[in-house]
N, C-alpha and C positions, 0 to 999 in steps of 0.2 A: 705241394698243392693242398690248399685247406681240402677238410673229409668233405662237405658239403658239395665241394664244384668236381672233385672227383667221385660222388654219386653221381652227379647229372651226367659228368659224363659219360660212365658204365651206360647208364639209362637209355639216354641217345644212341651209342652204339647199338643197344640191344632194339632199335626201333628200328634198322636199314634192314631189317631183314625181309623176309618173303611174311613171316608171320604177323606182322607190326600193320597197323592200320596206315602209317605213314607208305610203307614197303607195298602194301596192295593201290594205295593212292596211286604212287608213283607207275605202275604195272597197270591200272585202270588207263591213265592220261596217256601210256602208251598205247594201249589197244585205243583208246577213244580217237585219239589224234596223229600219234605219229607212223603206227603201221599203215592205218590207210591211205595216208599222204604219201607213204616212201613206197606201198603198192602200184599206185597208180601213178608215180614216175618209173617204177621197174616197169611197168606194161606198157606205158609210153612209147620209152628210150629203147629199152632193152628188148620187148615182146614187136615193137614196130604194131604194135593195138592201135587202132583208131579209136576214140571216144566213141565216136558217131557209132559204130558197131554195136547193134543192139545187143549180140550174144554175149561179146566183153564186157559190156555196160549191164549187162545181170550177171554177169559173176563175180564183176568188181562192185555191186552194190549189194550181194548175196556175202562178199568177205568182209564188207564195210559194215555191213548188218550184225553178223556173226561176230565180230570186234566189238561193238559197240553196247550189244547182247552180253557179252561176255564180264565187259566192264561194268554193267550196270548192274550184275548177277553180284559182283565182287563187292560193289558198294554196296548193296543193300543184304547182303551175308553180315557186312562189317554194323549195319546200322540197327540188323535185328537183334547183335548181338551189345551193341549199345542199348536195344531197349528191354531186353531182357535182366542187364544190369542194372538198371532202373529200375525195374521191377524187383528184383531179390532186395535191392537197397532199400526199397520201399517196406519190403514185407520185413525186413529187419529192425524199421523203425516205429512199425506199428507194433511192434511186440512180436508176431506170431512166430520168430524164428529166434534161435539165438545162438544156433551155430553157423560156423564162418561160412562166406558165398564162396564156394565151388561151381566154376564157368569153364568153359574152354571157347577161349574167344580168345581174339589178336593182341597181340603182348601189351600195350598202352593199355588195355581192359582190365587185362589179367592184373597187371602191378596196379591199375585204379581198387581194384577187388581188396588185391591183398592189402594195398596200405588204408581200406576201408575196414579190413578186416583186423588188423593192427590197432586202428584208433577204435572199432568196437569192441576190443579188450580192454582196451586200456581203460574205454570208458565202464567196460564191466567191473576192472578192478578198483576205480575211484568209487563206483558207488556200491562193490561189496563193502572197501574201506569208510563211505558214508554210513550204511547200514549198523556197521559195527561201531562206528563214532553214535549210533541214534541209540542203541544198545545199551552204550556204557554212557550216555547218556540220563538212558531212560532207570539206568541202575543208581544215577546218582541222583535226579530227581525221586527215586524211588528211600535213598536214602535219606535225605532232607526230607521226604513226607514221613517219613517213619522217626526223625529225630523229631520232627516239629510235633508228631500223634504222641511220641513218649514226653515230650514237653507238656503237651495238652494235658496229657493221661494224669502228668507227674502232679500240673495245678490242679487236674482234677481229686487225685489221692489226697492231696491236701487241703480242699476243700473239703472231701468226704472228711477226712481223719480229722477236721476240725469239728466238724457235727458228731463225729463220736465222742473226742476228749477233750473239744473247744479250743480255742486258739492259743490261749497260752501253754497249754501241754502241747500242741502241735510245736513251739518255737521251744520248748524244753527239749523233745525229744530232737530236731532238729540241730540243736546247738549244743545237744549233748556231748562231752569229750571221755575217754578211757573207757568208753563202753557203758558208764551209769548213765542211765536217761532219766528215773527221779529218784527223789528219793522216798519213802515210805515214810508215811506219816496217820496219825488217827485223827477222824474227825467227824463230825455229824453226819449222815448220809440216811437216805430213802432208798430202802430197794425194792424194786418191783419183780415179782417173776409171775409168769400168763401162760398157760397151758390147754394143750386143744385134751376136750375132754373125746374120752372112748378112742382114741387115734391110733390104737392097735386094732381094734374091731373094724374101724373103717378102711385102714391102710390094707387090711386081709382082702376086702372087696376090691380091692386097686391093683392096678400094674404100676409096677417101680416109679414108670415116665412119670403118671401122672398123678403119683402120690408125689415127686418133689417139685412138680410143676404147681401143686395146691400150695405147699410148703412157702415156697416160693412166694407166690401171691399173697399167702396170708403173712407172712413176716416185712415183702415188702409195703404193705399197710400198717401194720403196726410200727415199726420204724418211723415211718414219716411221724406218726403220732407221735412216737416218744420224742424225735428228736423237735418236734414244735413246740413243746413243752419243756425244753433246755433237759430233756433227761440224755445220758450217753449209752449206748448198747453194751452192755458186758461182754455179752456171749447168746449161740444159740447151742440148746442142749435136746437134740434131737427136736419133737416136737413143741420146745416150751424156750424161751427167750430171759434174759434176766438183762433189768436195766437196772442204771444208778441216778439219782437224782441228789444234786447239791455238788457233782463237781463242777457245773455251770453255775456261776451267780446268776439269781435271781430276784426279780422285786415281788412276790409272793411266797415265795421259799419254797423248798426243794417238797415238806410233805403236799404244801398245796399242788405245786407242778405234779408231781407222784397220782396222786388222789384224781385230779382234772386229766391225769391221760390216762388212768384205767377207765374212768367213765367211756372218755371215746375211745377208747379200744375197742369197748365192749357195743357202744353204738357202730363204730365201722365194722366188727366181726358181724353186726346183723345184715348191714346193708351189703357186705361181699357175700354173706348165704343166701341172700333176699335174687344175687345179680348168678349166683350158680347155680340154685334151682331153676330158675326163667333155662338154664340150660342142662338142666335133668343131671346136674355133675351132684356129689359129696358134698351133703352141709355138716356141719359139724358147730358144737359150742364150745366157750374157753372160762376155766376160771381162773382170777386174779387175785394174786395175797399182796400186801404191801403195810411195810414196817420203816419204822425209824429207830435210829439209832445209831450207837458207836462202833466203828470198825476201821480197820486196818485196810489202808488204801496206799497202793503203794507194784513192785514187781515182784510177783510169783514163777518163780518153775526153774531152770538150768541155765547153762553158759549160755547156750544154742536155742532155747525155744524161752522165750521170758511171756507173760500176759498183765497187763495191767489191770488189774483186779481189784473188789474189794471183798475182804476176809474177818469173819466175828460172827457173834451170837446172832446179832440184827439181820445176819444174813441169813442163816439157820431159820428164825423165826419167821423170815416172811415165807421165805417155801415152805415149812409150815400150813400157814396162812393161805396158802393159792393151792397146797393138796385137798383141805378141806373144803375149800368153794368150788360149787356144782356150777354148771355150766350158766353163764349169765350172771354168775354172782362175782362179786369183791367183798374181800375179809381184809380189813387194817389191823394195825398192833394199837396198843393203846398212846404210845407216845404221839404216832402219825393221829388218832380219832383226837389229840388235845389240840394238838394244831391246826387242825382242820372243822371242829365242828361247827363254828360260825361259817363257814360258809358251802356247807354240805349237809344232805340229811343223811344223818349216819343214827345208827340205837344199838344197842349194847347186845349182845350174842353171847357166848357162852364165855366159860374159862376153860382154858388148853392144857392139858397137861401135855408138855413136848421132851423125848428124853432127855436125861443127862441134864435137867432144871429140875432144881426143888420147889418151886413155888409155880405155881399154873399160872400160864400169860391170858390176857384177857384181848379178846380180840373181839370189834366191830362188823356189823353189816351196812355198807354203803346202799343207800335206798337212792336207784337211779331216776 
């Protein structure tokens, strides 16, 4: 016998009993019908009762009563416990419950219960297994946005890394093989380096946060400057920055670029002191040195930490140059003042004596 029609069967059997809604049916349609029918032929036949006898005819309509009481007691036992299933069913599919329906009602209820109770697990277990599909779902969405951000991030680093050392060292360093990314070479360059004046004095007055939170602000302005001016960032050295000018081609050349962005440096350092007083914070001034000339450009430092730099005298000389100039001021070298004096007012300042040179450098003041 297939499993299937040997359940029904079990099932059925389990319903002829006294407990089975079928079982009290069948025990109602008696009391309702056939005891008082086979009464009042016993009182008939057997008692020699007259109908017509008013005292037999109450007590055979007092047992007809009490029969018929009884069965309608049994039916609606069976119907409240029908609607009480209803009810638990209900409240189980509004949410409010979510353990199994416990009844004690007529067996057809009871196994309606439990095989309701069987498919509310199951449906529990599909949609713990849903939840956990939303999960690792939400972990691979989660992935794919974090592959797509380091994508973003990665054109964004290359973007950046190309306004520091322009695009063709971007596709150098990228296409680099055995670990050499350039190679070192000497060549013309403009260095800039800009320093907040008194910024030990001021930084004393300050808390940690918002002494690098100034930092901050004030580098990301100069930046922007430098690099609209094809210059590239060196390095920051605590409060003072060094840029290089000429490893971007330019149609003006690297001292003009150099020269045209300490001007606006020095006009953006006014207007962020002009926009931090309005907010009672730390003003501060910077001075600016900037030289020309020949130096070694190329990678500096170990296996493990390399900087692409530039290194020489020209570099020496313009820090020089930006120790001596007081807040507001720029000082050039002389090779930057021959380049540049057509189209700047620049006038002739002192002569330098800097160590470890024999002959004093001559350096300019830019009149802004």
């Amino acid at each position: 016998m297939p499993r299937e029609s040997l359940i029904v069967s079990v099932m059925k059997s389990n319903y002829h009993n006294s407990n089975s809604f079928y079982g009290k049916t069948r025990i109602v349609l008696v009391l309702l019908g056939i005891v008082p029918f086979l009464l009042v032929i016993y009182l008939a036949v057997y008692e020699k009762i007259r109908l017509v006898d008013t005292e037999a005819l109450l007590v055979l309509s007092g047992v007809i009563l009490f029969s018929i009481l009884t069965g309608f007691c049994l039916l609606r036992r069976s119907a409240d416990q029908l609607a009480n299933l209803s009810i638990e069913t209900g409240i189980v599919e509004a949410g409010e419950k979510t353990e199994p329906i416990r009844i004690k009602a007529d067996q057809e209820l009871n196994d309606i219960a439990g095989h309701f109770n069987s498919i509310h697990t199951k449906l529990q277990d599909v949609n713990r297994e849903l939840k956990e599909q939303s999960v690792q779902l939400m972990i691979y969405a989660r992935d794919i946005s974090l592959s797509h951000k380091e994508a973003k991030e990665e054109e964004e680093l290359r973007y950046r890394l190309s306004r520091y050392v322009g695009d063709n060292l971007v596709e150098k360093l990228i296409n680099s093989k055995n670990g050499v990314f350039l190679e070192n070479e000497r060549k013309e360059v403009t260095i800039l380096f800009a320093d907040i004046r008194s910024f030990t004095t001021i930084s004393e007055r300050m808390e940690a946060e918002e002494v690098v939170s100034m930092l901050n602000q004030f580098f990301g302005v100069m930046v922007d400057v430098i690099f609209r001016n094809n210059g590239t960032l060196d390095k920051f050295i605590g409060d003072e920055l060094m840029a290089v000018f000429g490893l971007i081609p330019s149609e003006n050349g690297a001292s003009h670029d150099a020269v045209q962005a300490a001007i606006q440096m020095q006009d953006a350092t006014e207007d962020l002191m002009e926009a931090r007083a309005k907010h009672n914070k730390e003003t501060f001034e910077i001075g600016i040195g900037v030289n020309t000339g020949s130096a070694i450009v190329g990678n500096v430092g170990s296996e493990n930490r390399v900087d692409y730099t530039v290194v020489g005298d020209s570099v020496n000389v313009a820090a020089r140059l930006e120790q001596i100039a007081k807040g507001g001021e720029i000082f050039v070298g002389e090779q930057t003042y021959r380049q540049t004096q057509d189209f700047f007012r620049i006038r002739k300042k002192v002569k330098l004596l800097i160590k470890n040179k024999t002959e004093p450098v001559i350096c300019y003041k830019v009149l802004r």
